[in-house]
N, CA, C and O atoms as a GROMACS GRO file, in nm:
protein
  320
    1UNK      N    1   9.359   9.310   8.371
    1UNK     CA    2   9.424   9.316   8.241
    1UNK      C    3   9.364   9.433   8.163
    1UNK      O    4   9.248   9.438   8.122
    2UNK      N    5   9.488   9.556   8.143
    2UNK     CA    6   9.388   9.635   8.051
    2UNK      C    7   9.459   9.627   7.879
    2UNK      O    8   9.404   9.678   7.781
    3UNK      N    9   9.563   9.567   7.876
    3UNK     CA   10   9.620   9.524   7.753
    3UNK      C   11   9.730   9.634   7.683
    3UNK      O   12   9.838   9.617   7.625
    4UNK      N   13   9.647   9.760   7.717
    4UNK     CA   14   9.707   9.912   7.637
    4UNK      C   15   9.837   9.928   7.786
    4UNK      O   16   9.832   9.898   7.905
    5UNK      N   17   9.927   9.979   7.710
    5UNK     CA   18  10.043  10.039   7.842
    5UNK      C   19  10.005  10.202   7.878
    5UNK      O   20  10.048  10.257   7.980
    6UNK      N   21   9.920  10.268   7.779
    6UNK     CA   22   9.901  10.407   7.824
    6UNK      C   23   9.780  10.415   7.936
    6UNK      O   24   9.777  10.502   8.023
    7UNK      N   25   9.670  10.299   7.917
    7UNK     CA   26   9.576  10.288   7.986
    7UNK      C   27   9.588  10.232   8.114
    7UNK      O   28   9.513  10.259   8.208
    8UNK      N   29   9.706  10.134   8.118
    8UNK     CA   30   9.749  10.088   8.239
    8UNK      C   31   9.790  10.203   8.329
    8UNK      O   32   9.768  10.234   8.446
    9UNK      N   33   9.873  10.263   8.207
    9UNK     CA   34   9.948  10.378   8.336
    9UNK      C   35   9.826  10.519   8.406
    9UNK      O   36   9.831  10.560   8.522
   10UNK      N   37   9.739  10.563   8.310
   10UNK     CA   38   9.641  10.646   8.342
   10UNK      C   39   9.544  10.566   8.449
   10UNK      O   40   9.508  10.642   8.539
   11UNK      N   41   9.494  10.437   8.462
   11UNK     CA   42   9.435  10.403   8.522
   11UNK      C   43   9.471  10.366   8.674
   11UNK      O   44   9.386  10.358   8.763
   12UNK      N   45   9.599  10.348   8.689
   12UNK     CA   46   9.683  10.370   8.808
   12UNK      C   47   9.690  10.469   8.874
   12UNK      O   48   9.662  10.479   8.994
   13UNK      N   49   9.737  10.570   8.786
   13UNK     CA   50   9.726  10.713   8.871
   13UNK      C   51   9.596  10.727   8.908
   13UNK      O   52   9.587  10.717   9.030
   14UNK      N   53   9.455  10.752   8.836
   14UNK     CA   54   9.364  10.778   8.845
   14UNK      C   55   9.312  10.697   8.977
   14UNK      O   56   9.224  10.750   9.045
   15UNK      N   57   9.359  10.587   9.010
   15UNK     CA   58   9.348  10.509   9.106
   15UNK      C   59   9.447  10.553   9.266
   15UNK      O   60   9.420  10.533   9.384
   16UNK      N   61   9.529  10.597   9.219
   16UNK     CA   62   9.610  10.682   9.313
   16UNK      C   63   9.595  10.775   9.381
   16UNK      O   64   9.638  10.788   9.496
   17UNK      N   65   9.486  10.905   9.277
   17UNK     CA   66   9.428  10.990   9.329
   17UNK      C   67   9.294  10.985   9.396
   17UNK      O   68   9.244  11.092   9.431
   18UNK      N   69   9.223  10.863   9.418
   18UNK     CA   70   9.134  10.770   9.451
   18UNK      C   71   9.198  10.744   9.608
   18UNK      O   72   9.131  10.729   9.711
   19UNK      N   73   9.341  10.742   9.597
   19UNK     CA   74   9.375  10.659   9.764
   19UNK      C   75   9.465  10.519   9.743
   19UNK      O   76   9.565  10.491   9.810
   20UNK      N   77   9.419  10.453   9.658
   20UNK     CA   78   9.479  10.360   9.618
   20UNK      C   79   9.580  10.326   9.507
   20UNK      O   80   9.583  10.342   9.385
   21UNK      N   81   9.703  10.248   9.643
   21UNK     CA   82   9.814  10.270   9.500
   21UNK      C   83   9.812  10.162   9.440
   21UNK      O   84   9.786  10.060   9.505
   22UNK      N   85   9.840  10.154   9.303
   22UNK     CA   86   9.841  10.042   9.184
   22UNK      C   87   9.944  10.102   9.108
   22UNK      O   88   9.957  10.224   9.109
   23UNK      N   89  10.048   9.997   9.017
   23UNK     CA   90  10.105  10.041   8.966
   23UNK      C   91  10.094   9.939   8.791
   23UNK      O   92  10.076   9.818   8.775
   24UNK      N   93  10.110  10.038   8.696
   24UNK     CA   94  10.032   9.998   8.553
   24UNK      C   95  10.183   9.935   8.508
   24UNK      O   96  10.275  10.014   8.483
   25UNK      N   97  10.201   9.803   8.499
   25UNK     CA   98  10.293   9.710   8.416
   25UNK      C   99  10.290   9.684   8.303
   25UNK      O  100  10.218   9.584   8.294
   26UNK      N  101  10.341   9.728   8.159
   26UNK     CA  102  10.372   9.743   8.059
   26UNK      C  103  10.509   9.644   7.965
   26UNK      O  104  10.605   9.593   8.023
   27UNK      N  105  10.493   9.640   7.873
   27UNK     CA  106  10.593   9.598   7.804
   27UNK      C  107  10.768   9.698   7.820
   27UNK      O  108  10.790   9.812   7.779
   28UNK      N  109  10.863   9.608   7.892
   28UNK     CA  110  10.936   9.515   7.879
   28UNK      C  111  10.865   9.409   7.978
   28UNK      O  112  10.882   9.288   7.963
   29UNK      N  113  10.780   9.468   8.086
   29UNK     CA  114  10.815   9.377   8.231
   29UNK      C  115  10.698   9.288   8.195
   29UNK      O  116  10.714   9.167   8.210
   30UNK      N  117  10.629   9.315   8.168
   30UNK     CA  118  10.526   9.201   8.060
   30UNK      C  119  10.552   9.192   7.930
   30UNK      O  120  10.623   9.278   7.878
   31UNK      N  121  10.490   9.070   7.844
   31UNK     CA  122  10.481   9.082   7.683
   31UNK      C  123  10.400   9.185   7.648
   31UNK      O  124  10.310   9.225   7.722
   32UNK      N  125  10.423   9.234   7.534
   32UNK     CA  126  10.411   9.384   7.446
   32UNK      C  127  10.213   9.332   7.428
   32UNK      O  128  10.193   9.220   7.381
   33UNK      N  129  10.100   9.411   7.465
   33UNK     CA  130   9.943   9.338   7.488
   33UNK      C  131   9.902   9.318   7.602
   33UNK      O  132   9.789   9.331   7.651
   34UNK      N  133  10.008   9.282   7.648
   34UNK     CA  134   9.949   9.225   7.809
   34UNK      C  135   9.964   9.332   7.949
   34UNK      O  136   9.995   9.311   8.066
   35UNK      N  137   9.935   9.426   7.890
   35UNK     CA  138   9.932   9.552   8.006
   35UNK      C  139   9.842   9.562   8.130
   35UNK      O  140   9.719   9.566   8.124
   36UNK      N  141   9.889   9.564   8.202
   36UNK     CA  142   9.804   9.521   8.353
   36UNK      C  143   9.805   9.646   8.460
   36UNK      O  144   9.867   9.750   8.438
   37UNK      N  145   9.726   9.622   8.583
   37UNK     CA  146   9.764   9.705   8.673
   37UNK      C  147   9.789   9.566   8.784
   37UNK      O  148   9.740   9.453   8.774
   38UNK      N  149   9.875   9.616   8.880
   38UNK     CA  150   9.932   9.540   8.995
   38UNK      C  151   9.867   9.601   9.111
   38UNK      O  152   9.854   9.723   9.104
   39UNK      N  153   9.822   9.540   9.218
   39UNK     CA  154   9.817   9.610   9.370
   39UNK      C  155   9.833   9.486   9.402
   39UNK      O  156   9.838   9.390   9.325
   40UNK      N  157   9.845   9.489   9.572
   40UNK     CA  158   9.885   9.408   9.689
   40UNK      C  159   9.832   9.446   9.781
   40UNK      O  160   9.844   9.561   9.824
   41UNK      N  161   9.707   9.286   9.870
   41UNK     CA  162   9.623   9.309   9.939
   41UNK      C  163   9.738   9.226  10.085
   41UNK      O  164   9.783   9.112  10.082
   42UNK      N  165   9.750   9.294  10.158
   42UNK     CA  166   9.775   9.213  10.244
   42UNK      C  167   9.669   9.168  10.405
   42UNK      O  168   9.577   9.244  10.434
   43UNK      N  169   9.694   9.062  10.480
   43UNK     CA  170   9.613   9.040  10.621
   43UNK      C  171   9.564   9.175  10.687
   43UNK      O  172   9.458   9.196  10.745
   44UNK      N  173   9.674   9.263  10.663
   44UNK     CA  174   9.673   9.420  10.768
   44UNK      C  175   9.513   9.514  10.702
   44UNK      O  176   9.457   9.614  10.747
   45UNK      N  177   9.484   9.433  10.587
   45UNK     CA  178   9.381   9.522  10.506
   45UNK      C  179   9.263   9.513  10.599
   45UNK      O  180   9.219   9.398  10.605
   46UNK      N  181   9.204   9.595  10.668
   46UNK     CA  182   9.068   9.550  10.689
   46UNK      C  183   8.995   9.569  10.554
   46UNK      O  184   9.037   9.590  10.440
   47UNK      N  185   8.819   9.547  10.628
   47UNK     CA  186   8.701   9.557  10.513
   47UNK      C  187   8.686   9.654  10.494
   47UNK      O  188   8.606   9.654  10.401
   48UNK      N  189   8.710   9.757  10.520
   48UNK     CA  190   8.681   9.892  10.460
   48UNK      C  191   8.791   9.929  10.396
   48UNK      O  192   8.755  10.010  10.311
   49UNK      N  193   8.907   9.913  10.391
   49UNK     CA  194   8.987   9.875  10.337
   49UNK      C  195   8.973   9.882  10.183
   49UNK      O  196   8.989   9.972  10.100
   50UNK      N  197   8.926   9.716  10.175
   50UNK     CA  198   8.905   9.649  10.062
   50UNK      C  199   8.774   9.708   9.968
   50UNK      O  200   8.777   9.727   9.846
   51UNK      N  201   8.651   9.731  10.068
   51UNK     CA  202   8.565   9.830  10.024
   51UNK      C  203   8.587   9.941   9.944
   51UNK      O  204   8.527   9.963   9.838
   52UNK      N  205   8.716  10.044  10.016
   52UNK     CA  206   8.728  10.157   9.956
   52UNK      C  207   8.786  10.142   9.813
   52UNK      O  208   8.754  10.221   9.723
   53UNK      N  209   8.883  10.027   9.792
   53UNK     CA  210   8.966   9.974   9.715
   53UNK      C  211   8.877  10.002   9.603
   53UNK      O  212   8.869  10.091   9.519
   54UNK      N  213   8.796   9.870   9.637
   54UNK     CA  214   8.666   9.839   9.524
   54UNK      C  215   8.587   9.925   9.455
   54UNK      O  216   8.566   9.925   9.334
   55UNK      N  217   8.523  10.039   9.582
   55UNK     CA  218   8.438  10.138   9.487
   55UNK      C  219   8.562  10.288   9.397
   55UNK      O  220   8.536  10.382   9.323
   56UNK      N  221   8.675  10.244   9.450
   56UNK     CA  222   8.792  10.339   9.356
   56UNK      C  223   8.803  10.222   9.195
   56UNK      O  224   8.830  10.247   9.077
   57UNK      N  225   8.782  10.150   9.236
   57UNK     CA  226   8.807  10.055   9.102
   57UNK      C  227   8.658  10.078   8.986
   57UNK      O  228   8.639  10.105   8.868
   58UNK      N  229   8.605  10.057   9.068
   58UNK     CA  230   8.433  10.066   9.019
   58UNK      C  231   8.453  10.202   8.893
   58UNK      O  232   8.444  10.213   8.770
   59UNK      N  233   8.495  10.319   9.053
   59UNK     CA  234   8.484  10.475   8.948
   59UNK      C  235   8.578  10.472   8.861
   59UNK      O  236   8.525  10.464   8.750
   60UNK      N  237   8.715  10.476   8.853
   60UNK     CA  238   8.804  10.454   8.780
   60UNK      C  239   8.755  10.360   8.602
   60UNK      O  240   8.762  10.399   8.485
   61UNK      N  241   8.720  10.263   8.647
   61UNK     CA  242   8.647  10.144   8.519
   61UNK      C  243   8.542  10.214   8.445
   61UNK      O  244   8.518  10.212   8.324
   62UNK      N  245   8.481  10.280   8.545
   62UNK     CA  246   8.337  10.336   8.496
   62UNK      C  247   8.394  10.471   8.400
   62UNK      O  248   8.342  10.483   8.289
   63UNK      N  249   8.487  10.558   8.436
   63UNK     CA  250   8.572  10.666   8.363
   63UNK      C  251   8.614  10.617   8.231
   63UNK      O  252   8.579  10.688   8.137
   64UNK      N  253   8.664  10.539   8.210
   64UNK     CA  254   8.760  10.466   8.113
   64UNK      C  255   8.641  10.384   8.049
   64UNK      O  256   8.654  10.384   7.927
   65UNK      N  257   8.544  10.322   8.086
   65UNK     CA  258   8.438  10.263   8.045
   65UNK      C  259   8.498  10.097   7.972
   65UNK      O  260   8.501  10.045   7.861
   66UNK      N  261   8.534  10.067   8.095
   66UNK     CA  262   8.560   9.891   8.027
   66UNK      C  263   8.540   9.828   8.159
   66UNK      O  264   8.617   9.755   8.220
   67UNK      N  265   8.419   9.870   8.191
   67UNK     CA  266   8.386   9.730   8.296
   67UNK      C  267   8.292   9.668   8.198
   67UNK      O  268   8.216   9.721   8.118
   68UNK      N  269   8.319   9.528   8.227
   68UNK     CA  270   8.206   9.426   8.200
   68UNK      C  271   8.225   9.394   8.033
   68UNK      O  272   8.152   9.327   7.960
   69UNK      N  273   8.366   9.479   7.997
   69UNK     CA  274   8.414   9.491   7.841
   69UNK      C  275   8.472   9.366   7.858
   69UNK      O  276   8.503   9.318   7.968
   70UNK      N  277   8.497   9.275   7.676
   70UNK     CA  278   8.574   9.135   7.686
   70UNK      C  279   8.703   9.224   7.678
   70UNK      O  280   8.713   9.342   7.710
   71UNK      N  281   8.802   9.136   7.625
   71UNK     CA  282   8.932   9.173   7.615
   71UNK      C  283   8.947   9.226   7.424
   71UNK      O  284   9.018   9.319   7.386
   72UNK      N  285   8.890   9.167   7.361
   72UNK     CA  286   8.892   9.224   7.223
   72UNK      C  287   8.796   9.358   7.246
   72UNK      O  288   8.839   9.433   7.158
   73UNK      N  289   8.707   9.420   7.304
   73UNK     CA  290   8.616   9.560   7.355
   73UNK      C  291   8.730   9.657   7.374
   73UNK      O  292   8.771   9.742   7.295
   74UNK      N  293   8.779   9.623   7.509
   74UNK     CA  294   8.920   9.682   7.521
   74UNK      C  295   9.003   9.722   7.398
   74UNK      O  296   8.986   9.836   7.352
   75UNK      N  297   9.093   9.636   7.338
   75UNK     CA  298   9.194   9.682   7.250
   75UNK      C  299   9.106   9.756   7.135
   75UNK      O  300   9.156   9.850   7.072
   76UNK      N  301   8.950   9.704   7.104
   76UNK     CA  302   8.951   9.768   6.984
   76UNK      C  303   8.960   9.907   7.060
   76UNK      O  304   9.064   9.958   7.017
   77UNK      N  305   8.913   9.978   7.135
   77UNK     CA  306   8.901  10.108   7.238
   77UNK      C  307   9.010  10.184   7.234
   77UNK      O  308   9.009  10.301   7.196
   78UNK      N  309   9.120  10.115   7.278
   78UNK     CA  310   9.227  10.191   7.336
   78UNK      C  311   9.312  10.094   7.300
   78UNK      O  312   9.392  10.070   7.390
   79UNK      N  313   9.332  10.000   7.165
   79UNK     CA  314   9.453   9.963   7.103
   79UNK      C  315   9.556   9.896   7.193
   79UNK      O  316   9.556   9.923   7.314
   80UNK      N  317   9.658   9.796   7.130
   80UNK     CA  318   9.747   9.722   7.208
   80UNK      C  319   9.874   9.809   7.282
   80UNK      O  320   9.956   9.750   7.351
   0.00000   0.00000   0.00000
């Protein structure tokens, strides 16, 4: 959940150019706050896989700086 729709969408790409695709869901397709990113793990994933996934998520969070942020950290940051 990153709440913002501009941050959803930057954090996707940024995740894209990482290797991994995610795509940042925004208001209509969610309620207007509730901005997210989507991926899909399927059986075919191995562990390195999921590994690589993870440390693209890690750097990405760490860029944007809302790991380990609550959800009010977030919006005050980068707004609904």
């Amino acid at each position: 959940m990153l709440f913002n729709a501009k941050l959803s969408q930057d954090f996707a790409k940024d995740l894209y150019t990482e290797g991994i695709y995610a795509v940042g869901f925004f208001f209509p397709v969610v309620p207007k706050g509730q901005a997210r990113i989507r991926t899909q793990v399927s059986a075919a994933h191995d562990m390195h896989h999921l590994e690589k996934a993870l440390a693209a998520f890690i750097k990405v969070g760490k860029k944007y700086d809302i790991l380990g942020k609550t959800k009010q950290e977030i919006i005050d940051k980068y707004g609904m």
